[in-house]
N, C-alpha and C positions, 0 to 999 in steps of 0.2 A: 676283556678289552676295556680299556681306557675309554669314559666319553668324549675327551678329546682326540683320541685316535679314530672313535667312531666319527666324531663328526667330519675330523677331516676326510675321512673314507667315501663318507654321503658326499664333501665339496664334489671330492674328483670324479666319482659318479654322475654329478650332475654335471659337469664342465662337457664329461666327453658325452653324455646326451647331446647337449646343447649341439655341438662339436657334430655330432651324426646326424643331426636334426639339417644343420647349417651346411652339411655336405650338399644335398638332394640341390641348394642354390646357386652351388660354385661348382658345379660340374657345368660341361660345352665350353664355353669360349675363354680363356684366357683369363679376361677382363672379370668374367662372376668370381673367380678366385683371388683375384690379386684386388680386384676394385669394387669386389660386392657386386658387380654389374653396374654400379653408380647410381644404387638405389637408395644410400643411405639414408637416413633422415636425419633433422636437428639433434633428437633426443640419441639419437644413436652416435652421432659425429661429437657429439658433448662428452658420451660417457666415452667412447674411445680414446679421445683427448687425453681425458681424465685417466682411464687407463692404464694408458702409455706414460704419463707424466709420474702420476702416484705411484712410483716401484719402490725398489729397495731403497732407490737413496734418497726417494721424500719419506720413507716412514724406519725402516733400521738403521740408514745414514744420518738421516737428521736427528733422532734419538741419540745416535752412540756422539754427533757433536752435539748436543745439549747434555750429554751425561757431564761434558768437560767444561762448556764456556755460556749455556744457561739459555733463553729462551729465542735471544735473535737465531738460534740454528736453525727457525722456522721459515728465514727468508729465502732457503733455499727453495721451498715448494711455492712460496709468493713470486719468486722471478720465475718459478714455471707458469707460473697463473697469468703473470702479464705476458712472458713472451704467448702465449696463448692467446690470449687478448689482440696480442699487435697483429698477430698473423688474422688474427680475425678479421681486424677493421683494417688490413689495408694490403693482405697477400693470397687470405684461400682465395676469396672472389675469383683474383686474376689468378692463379693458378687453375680454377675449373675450369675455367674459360679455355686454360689453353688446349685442352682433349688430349692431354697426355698421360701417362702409366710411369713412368719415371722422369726423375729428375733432367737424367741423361739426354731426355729427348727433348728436353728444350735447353739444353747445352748445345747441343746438335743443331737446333735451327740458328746460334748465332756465333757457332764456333767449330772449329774443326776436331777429326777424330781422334785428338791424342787425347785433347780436352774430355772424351767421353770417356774415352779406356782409363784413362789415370782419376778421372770423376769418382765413377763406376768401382775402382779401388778402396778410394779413400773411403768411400759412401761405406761401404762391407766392413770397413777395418773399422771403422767410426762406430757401428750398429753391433760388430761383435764385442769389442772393449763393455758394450752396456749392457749384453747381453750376458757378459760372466759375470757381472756385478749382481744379478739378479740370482745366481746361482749360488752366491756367496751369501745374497743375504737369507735364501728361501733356505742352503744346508743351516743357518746359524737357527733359523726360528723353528725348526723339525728339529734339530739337536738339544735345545735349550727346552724346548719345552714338554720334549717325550724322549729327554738322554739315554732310558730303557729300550728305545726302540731304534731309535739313529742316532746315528754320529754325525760330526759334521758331512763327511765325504758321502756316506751313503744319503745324508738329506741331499746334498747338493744331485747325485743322483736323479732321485727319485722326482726335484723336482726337473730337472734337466725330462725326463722321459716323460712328466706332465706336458711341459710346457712346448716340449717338440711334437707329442702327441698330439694336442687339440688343434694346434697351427698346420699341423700336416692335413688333416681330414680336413676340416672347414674353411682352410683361410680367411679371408678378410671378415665374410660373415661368422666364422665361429668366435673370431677373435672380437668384432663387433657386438652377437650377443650376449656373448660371455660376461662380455665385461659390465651388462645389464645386472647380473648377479654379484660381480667382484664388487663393484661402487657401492651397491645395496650392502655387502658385507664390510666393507671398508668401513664406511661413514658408520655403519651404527656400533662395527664393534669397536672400533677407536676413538668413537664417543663415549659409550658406556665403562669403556676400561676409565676412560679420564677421572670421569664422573667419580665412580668408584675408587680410585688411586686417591684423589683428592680428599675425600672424607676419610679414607685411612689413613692416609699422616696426619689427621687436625685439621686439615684446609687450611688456609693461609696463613694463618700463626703456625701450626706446627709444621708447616712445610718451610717456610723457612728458619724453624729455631732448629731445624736437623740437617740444615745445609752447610755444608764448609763454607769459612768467611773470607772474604776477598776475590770472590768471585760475582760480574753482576747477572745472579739468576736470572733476575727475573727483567733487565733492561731488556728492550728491541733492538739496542743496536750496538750496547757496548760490547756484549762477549766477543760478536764476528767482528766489530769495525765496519762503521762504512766503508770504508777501500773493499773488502773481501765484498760486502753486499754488494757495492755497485758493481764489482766484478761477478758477480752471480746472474746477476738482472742482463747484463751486455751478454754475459756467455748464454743465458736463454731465450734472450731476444733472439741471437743470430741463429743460434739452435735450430727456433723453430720457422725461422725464415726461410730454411734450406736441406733440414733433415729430410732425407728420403722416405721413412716411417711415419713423420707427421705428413709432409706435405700429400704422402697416398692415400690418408685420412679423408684430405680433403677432395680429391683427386673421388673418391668413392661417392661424395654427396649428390643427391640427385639432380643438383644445380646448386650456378654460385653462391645464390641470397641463401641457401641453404647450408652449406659451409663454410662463410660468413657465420650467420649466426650462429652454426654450431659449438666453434670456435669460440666464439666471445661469451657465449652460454657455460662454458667448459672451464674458460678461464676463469670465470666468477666462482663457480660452483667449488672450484679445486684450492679454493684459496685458505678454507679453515684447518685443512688437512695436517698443513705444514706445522701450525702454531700446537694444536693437539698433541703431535707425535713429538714435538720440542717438550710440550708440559709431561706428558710421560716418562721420557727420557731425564727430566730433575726429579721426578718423583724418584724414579728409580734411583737417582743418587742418593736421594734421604733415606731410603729405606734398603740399598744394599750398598755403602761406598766403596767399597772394597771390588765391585765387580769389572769384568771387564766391560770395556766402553761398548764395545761391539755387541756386545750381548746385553744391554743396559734394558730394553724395552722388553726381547723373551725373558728375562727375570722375570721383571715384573708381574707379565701376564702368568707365569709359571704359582705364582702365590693367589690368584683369583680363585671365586668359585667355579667346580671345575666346568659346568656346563657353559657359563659365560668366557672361560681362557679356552672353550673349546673351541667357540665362537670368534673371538677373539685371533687367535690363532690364523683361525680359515680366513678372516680379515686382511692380515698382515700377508698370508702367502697367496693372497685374491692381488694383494697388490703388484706382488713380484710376476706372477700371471698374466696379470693384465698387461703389465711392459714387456714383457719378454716374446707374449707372441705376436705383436704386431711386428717388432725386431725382427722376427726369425723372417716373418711373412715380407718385410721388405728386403731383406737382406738377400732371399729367393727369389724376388720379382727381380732385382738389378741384374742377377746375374741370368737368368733366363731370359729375361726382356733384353736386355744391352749385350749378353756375350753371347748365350746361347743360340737367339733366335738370332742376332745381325749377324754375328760369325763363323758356326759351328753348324749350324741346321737354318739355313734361311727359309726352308720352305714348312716348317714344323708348323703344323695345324693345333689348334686350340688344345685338345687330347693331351698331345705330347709336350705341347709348352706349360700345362696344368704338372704334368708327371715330373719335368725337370723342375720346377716349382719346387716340386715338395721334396725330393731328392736332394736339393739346395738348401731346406728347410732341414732336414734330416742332418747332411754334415756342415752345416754350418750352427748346430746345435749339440755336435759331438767333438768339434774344436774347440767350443768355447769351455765347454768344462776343461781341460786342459789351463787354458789360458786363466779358469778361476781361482785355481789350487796356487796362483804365484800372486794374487794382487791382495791387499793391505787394508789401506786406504778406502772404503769406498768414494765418498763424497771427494777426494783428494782425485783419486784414478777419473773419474767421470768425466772431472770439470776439464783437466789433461786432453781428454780424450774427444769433448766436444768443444773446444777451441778450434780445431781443423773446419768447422764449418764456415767459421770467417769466409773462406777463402771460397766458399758457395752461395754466401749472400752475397759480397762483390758480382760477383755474375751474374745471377740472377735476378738482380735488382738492375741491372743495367738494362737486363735482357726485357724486365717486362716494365720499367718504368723509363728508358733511355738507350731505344734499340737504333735510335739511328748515330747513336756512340759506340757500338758492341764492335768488336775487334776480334777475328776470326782464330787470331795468335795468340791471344791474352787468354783468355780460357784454359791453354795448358799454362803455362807461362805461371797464369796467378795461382793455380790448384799444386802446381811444384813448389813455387816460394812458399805456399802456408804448408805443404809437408816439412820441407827442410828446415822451416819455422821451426814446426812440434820437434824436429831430432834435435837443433841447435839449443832449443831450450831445454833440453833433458841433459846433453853431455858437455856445454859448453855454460858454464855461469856466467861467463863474462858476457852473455847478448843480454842478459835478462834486465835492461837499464830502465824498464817498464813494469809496475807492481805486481801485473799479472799475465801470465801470455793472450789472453783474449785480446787484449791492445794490441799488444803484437804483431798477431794475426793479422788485425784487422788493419793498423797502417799499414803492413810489410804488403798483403797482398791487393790494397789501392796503391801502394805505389807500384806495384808491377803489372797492375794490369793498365794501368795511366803510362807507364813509362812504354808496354810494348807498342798500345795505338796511337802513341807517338811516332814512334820506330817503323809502326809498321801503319801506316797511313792509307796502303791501296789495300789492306787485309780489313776494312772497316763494313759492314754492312751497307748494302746500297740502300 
C-alpha cells in the first residue's frame, strides 16, 4: 500500500470517528442536527465558514485558473473572505436574532407561500450545482494523484460516499467538527507544498525564467482583470448574505455576538488560502506546461515526497469535505424544514424530521454525482450558479433592515425574475448588456421587487 493511500485511509477513518462521536449530539430535536442545537462557538463558527468557503473551487479552481492567467486567480478565495467578513459585521448578528432554521422562514414572515416554495427551490438547485463541483474536484485529486488506484469517476465516487457519509450520521456537529481537522490539514499541507514547490523551481529567479512570456504571472490583478474581480467580490458578497448553508452557520452559534465574530474571525483567517493555491497552480506551469489545467495542483503534489503529497493530498480533499457537507446538510434541512414538515407531515416530531434529514442528505448526494459527470468549468459553473442569490439578498435585506417596506407579493415576483435571469442569460445573448450576470441579477430583481410594492400597495407589511 501506498503512503499516500495509507494516509488517505487514517483521513477517512478519522472523519467518520468524529462523525460518530458528533451523532450522540444531534440526536432528539430537530434543531441538534440541522443547528448543532445552537451551541456553536467562535472557533467553531470560523472554522465552518472556512470550510464551506475553502472547496474545490478556492484550492483545484483557483489552481487550474492560475495554471492559465497567473496569480490574481487568488481573488477568488479573497471575495470569499470579505463576503465572510460582511456577513459578519452586519447580517449573522441579525440573522441569530431571528430564531430561525431556514432561510424560508423569514421569507415567510414578510411574504407569502409561493415566495417560500419557489425560495425553497432555488435554495436546493443553488446548493446542488456546488455540490457536484466538489465531486469533480475530489475525482480529479484521488485520480491524479494515485491513477493506480482511481480514475476519475471512481474518485468522484468514493468521495461522493465520504462526503454523504459523515453529513448523514452527524450533521451540523459532524460537519462543524470535522472541519476542526480539514483547516488543520488545509493550511499546513498547502503551505508546506508551496514552500517546497518554490525552492524547486529556483524560487523567484527560476520560477519565472521557466514561465511562458506574455503572460502577467505574478501581477494581482492583471491576469483576471478588475471587471472579472469586482464581479467575484459582488457575486460573494451576496452569496453570503443569503446562502442557506452559510446563513445555518450562523443560525447554529450560540448567540449573536458570537456569530458575528465567528464570521469576521473566518473571513480573516481564509484569506491566505486563495493566493497559496494561485502560487502552486504557476509553479505547476513551470514545471509541467504541457498539463492539463485542471489537474495543474494534483501534478504537482504527485512529484512531492511521498509522505508530505500524502498529506497534502488529505489537505486538498479536507477541502472538498469540508464544503460539500455543510451543502448536503442544508440542502436537507430546506426540504424537511419547509416541505416536509409544513406540507407532507405537519405533525412529524423531532425523530422523524432528523430521519427525513438525512434521507434528503442521502439523495440529494446521489443526484449530484450525475449532474458532476456533465460540468467543465469549475470556477465558470459556480459563479453561474451562485448569481441566483441576488434575488435572496433583495429580500432579505428588506426584510431585516426595511421591514415596514416588505411586500407580501414581491418575494415571489423577485425570486422568479432572478430565475428567469439565470435561463435568459445562458440561451439568450442578447440580455447579457451587463459584464457579468451578478449585475443582472441584482438590478433585474430591485427592480421587480420595487415595481410589485408599487403595484401592489395594500400587500405591504403592516
Amino acid at each position: 500500500m501506498s503512503i499516500s493511500l495509507a494516509i488517505l485511509i487514517l483521513y477517512i477513518v478519522a472523519l467518520f470517528a468524529i462523525s460518530w462521536y458528533a451523532k450522540k449530539r444531534s440526536e432528539g430535536e430537530a434543531e441538534n442536527y440541522a443547528l448543532a442545537g445552537r451551541k456553536l462557538s467562535t472557533p467553531l463558527i470560523a472554522v465552518t465558514i472556512i470550510g464551506l468557503a475553502v472547496g474545490g473551487a478556492s484550492t483545484i479552481g483557483v489552481s487550474e485558473h492560475a495554471f492559465r492567467v497567473g496569480l490574481s486567480a487568488g481573488w477568488y478565495t479573497i471575495a470569499w473572505a470579505l463576503g465572510a467578513i460582511v456577513m459578519g459585521l452586519f447580517m449573522a448578528k441579525k440573522y441569530r436574532e431571528q430564531n430561525i432554521t431556514t432561510i424560508s422562514e423569514l421569507i415567510e414572515r414578510h411574504h407569502d407561500m409561493k415566495a417560500v416554495v419557489l425560495g425553497v427551490f432555488c435554495q436546493i438547485v443553488i446548493q446542488l450545482v456546488i455540490i457536484s463541483l466538489q465531486y469533480i474536484a475530489g475525482g480529479s485529486i484521488l485520480h491524479a494523484i494515485m491513477p493506480d488506484v482511481f480514475d476519475f469517476q471512481t474518485g468522484m465516487v468514493v468521495s461522493a460516499i465520504v462526503f454523504i457519509g459523515i453529513t448523514f450520521i452527524g450533521g451540523m456537529w459532524s460537519a462543524s467538527l470535522s472541519n476542526v481537522l480539514n483547516i488543520v490539514l488545509i493550511y499546513v499541507g498547502i503551505l508546506i507544498a508551496t514552500v517546497v514547490q518554490f525552492y524547486r523551481v529556483g524560487g523567484m529567479e527560476g520560477l519565472a525564467a521557466s514561465l511562458p512570456a506574455g503572460v502577467p504571472w505574478f501581477s494581482f490583478t492583471e491576469g483576471v482583470g478588475m471587471m472579472t474581480i469586482t464581479s467575484w467580490v459582488v457575486t460573494l458578497v451576496t452569496v453570503n448574505l443569503s446562502l442557506q448553508s452559510i446563513l445555518q452557520i450562523s443560525l447554529g452559534a450560540k448567540d449573536a455576538a458570537t456569530a458575528k465574530k465567528g464570521f469576521v474571525w473566518g473571513g480573516i483567517i481564509m484569506l491566505p488560502v486563495g493566493v497559496l493555491a494561485a502560487f502552486l497552480g504557476i509553479c505547476a506551469k513551470a514545471m509541467y506546461p504541457d498539463a492539463q489545467a485542471a489537474l495543474a495542483l494534483p501534478e504537482v503534489i504527485v512529484s512531492l515526497q511521498p509522505l508530505l503529497a500524502g498529506v497534502t493530498l488529505a489537505a486538498l480533499w479536507a477541502a472538498d469535505v469540508s464544503t460539500a457537507c455543510n451543502l448536503l446538510l442544508s440542502a436537507g434541512t430546506l426540504f424537511s424544514n419547509d416541505i416536509y414538515k409544513r406540507f407532507i407531515n405537519p405533525a412529524a416530531d423531532g425523530a422523524r424530521q432528523i430521519l427525513m434529514t438525512r434521507l434528503c442528505v442521502m439523495v440529494s448526494g446521489i443526484m449530484t454525482l450525475g449532474l458532476a459527470m456533465t460540468v467543465s468549468s469549475i470556477l465558470g459553473t459556480i459563479m453561474i450558479g451562485l448569481s441566483l442569490t441576488a434575488a435572496f439578498s433583495v429580500i432579505v435585506i428588506v426584510a431585516l433592515f426595511f421591514p415596514q417596506h416588505s411586500c407580501k407579493e414581491a418575494g415571489f415576483w423577485t425570486l422568479l425574475a432572478g430565475f428567469v435571469m439565470l435561463i435568459l442569460w445562458q440561451l439568450v445573448p442578447a440580455v447579457r448588456i451587463l459584464p457579468n450576470i451578478i449585475y443582472m441579477e441584482w438590478l433585474v430583481c430591485i427592480v421587480a421587487y420595487a415595481v410589485v410594492a408599487m403595484l401592489k400597495p395594500g400587500a405591504k407589511q403592516a
